[in-house]
N, C-alpha and C positions, 0 to 999 in steps of 0.2 A: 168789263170782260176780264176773265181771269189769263194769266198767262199759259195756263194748262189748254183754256180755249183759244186762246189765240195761236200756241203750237200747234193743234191738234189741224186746226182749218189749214194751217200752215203746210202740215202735211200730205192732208187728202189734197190741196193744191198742187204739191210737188207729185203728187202720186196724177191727176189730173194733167198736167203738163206733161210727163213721161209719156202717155197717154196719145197725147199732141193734140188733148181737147184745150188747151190754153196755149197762146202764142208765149213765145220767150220773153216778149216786153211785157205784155200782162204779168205774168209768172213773175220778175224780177220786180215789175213794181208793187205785189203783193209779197211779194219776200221781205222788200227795203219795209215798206209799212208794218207789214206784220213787224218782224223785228224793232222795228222803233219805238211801237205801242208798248212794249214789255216794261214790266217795272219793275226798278229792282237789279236793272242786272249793269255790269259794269262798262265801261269805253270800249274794253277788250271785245264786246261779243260784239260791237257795232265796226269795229277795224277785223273781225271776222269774218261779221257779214259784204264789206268788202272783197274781199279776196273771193269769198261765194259767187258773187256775182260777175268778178273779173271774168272766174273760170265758165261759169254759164255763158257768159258774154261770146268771148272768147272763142270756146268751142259752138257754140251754135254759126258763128260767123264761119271756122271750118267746117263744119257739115253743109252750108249753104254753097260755099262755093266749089264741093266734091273734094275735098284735102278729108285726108287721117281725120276724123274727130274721136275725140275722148270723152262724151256727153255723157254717155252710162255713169262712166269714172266719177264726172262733176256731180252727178244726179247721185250718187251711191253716199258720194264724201257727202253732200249736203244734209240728205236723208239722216246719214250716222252724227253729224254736227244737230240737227234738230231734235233727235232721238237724247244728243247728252246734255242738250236744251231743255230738256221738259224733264231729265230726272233733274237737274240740278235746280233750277228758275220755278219747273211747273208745281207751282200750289195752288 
């Protein structure tokens, strides 16, 4: 599978989750995998995908327990991170 396919699934995931037709653990564990599978790309985008998922983590644990969340925020930056995923990585 090309990288271009595997952001692309990546996406309509993220767009599917926003959605809340996928649970947050699903969601991250196709994040992490998606991202791993890529080929080609450097350590950086893997201590990237890191912090992606701190911030999902993180904030869905605030929206569960009624606190301030900043999901959209997390779901926005992710979105814009995958988006200069697939111009740079997607061939």
């Amino acid at each position: 599978m090309s990288n271009l396919s595997i952001l692309e699934r990546l996406e309509d995931s993220l767009s599917a989750y926003g959605k809340g037709e996928l649970t947050r653990d699903a969601f991250v564990d196709f994040l992490s995998n998606s991202i791993r599978a890529l080929e080609g790309v450097p350590i950086s985008v893997t201590h990237e995908l890191r912090r992606h998922e701190y911030a999902l983590e993180t904030e869905g644990y605030f929206d569960e327990e009624g606190f301030e969340s900043r999901q959209d925020l997390a779901q926005e930056r992710l979105l814009s991170w995958i988006l200069e995923l697939k111009r740079i990585y997607g061939i």
